[in-house]
TIKOL-659228 format. One record per residue (C-alpha): residue in one letter; residue number from 1; x, y, z. Coordinates in steps of 0.25 Angstrom, whole numbers, plus 5000, padded with zeros to 4 digits. Layout:
<atom><residu>A</residu><num>NUM</num><east>X</east><north>Y</north><up>Z</up></atom>
...
***
This chain:
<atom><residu>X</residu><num>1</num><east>5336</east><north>5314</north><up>5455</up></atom>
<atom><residu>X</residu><num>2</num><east>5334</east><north>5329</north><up>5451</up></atom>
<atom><residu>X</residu><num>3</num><east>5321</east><north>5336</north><up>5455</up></atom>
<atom><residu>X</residu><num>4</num><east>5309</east><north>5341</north><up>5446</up></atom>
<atom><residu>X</residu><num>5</num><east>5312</east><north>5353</north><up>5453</up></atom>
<atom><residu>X</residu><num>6</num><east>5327</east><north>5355</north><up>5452</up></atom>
<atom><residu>X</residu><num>7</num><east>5328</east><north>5354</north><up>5437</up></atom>
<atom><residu>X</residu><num>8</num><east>5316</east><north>5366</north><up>5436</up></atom>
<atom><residu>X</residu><num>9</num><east>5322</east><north>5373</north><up>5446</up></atom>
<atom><residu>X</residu><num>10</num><east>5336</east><north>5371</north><up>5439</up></atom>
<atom><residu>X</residu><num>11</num><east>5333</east><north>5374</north><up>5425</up></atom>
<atom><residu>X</residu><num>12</num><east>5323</east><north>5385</north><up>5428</up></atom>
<atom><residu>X</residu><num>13</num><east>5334</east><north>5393</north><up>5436</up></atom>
<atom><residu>X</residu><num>14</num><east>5345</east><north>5390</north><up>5424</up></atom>
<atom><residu>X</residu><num>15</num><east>5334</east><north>5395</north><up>5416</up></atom>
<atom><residu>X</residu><num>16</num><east>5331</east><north>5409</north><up>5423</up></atom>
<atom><residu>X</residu><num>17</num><east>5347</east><north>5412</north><up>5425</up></atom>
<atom><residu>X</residu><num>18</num><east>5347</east><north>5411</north><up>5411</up></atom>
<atom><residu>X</residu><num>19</num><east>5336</east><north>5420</north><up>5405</up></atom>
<atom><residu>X</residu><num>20</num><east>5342</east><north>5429</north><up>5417</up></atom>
<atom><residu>X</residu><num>21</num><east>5355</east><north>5429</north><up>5410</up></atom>
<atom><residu>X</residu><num>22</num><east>5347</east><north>5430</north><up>5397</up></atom>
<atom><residu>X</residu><num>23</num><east>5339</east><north>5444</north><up>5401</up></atom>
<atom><residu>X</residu><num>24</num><east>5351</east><north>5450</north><up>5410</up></atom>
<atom><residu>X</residu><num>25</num><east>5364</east><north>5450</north><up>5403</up></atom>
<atom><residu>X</residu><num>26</num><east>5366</east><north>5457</north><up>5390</up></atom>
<atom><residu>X</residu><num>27</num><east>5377</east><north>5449</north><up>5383</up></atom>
<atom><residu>X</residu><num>28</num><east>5373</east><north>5439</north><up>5372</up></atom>
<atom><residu>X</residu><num>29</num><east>5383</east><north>5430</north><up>5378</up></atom>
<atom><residu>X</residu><num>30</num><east>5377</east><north>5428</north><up>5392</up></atom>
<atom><residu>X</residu><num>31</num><east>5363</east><north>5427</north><up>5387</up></atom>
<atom><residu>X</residu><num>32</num><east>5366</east><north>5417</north><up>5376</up></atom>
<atom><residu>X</residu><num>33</num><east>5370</east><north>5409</north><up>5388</up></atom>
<atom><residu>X</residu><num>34</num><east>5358</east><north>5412</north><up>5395</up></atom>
<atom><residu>X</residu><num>35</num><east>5351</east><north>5406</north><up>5383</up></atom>
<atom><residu>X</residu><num>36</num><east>5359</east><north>5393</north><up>5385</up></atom>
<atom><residu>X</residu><num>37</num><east>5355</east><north>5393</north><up>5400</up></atom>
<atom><residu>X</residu><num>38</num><east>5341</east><north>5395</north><up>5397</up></atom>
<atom><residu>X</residu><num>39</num><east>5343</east><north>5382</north><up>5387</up></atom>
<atom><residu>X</residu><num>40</num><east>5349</east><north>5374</north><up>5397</up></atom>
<atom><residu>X</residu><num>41</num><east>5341</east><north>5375</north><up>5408</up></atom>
<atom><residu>X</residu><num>42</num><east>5327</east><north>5372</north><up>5398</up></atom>
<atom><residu>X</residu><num>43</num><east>5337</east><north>5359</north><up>5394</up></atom>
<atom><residu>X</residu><num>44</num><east>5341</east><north>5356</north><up>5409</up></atom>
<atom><residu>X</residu><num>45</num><east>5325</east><north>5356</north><up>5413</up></atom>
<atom><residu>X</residu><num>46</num><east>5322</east><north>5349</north><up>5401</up></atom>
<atom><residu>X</residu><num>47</num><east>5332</east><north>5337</north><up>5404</up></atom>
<atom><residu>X</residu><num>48</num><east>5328</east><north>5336</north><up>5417</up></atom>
<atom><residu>X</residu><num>49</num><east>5313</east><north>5334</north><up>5417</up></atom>
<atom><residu>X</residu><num>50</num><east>5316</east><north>5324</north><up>5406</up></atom>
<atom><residu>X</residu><num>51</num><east>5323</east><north>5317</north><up>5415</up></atom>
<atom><residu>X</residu><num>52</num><east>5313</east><north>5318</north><up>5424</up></atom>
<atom><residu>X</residu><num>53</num><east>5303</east><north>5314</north><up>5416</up></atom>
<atom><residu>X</residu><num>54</num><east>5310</east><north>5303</north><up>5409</up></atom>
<atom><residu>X</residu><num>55</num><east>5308</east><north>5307</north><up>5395</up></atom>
<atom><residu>X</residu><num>56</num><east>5321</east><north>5312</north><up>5385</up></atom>
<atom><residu>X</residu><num>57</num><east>5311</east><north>5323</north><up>5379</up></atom>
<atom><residu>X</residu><num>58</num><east>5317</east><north>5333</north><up>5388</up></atom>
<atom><residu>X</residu><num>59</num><east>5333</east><north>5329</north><up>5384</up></atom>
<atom><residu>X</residu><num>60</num><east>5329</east><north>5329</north><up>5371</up></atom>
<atom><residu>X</residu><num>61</num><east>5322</east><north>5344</north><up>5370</up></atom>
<atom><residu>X</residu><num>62</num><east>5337</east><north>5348</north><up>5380</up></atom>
<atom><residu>X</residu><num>63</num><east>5344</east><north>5343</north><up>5368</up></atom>
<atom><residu>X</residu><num>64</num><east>5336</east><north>5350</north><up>5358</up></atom>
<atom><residu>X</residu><num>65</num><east>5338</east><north>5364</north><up>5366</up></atom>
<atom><residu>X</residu><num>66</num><east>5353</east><north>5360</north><up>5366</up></atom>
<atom><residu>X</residu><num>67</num><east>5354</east><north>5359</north><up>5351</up></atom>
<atom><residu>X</residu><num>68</num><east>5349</east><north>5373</north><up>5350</up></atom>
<atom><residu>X</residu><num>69</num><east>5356</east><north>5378</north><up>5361</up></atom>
<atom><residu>X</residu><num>70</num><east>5370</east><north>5374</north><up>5352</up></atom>
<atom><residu>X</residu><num>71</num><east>5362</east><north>5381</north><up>5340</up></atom>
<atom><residu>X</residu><num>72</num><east>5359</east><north>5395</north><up>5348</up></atom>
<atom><residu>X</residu><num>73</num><east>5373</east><north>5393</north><up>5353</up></atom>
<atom><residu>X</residu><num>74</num><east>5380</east><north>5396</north><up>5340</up></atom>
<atom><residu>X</residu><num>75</num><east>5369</east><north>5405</north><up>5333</up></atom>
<atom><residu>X</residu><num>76</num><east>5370</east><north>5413</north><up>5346</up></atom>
<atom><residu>X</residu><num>77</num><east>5385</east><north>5414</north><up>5349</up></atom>
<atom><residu>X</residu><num>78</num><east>5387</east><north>5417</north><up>5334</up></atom>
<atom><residu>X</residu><num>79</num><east>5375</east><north>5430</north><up>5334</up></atom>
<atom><residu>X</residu><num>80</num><east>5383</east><north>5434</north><up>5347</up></atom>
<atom><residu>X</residu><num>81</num><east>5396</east><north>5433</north><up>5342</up></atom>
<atom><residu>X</residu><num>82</num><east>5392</east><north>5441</north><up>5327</up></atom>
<atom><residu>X</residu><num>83</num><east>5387</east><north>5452</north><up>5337</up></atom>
<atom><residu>X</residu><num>84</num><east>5399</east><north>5455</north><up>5346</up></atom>
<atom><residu>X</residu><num>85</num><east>5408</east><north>5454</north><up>5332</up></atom>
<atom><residu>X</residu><num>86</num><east>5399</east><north>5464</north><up>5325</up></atom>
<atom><residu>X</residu><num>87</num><east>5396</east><north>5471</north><up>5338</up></atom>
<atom><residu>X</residu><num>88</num><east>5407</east><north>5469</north><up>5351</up></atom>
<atom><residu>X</residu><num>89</num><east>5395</east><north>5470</north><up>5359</up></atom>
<atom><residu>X</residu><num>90</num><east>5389</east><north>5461</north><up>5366</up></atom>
<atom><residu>X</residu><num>91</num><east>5376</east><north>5469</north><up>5373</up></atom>
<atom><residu>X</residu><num>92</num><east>5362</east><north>5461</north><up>5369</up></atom>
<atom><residu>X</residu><num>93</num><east>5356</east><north>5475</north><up>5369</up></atom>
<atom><residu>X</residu><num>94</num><east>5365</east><north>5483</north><up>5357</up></atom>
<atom><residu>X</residu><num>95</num><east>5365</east><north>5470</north><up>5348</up></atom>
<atom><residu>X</residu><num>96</num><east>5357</east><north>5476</north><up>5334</up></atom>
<atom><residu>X</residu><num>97</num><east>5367</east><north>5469</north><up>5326</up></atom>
<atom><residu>X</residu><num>98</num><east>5360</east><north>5459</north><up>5319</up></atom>
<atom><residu>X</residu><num>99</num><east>5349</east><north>5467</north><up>5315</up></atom>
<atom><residu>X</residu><num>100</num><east>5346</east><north>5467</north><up>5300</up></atom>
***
C-alpha cells in the first residue's frame, strides 16, 4: 500500500505548483486552473488518509468540494468570458470592468 507520507508529500507538492501558478501568472485562464489544482490536491489528500483511516468521511468531504468545483467552474469561465467580450484583454491587473 501507499505510505502516510507519499499522499502528504504528494498532494502538498500538487498544492504549492498551484498557488505558484495562482501568484505568478497573469491570465485569468491559467489561474482559474491553479484554483482547480489547489482543489484537487485538498480532494487527493482527503481521499487518501480516509482510506487510511478507514472511514468515508474524507470521500464524502472530496465529493463535497467537487460539487463546487463544477459550480466555480461555470460562474468562473462565464465572469472570464464577459470580460475578454467587453474588454479583449485578458491581463488580471487592468480588469476594472465589473465595477459598479
Amino acid at each position: 500500500t501507499v505510505g502516510h507520507q507519499f499522499v502528504l508529500l504528494i498532494s502538498s507538492s500538487i498544492f504549492c505548483i498551484g498557488a505558484v501558478g495562482f501568484l505568478i501568472r497573469k491570465n485569468p485562464l491559467i489561474m482559474f486552473m491553479s484554483v482547480e489544482l489547489m482543489l484537487n490536491s485538498v480532494n487527493f489528500l482527503l481521499i487518501g488518509y480516509s482510506n487510511f483511516l478507514k472511514s468515508m468521511d474524507g470521500q464524502i468531504f472530496a465529493l463535497m468540494i467537487m460539487t463546487v468545483a463544477a459550480a466555480e467552474v461555470v460562474v468562473g469561465l462565464a465572469i472570464i468570458l464577459t470580460i475578454f467580450r467587453t474588454r479583449h484583454d485578458m491581463d488580471v491587473d487592468h480588469i476594472n470592468v465589473l465595477k459598479g
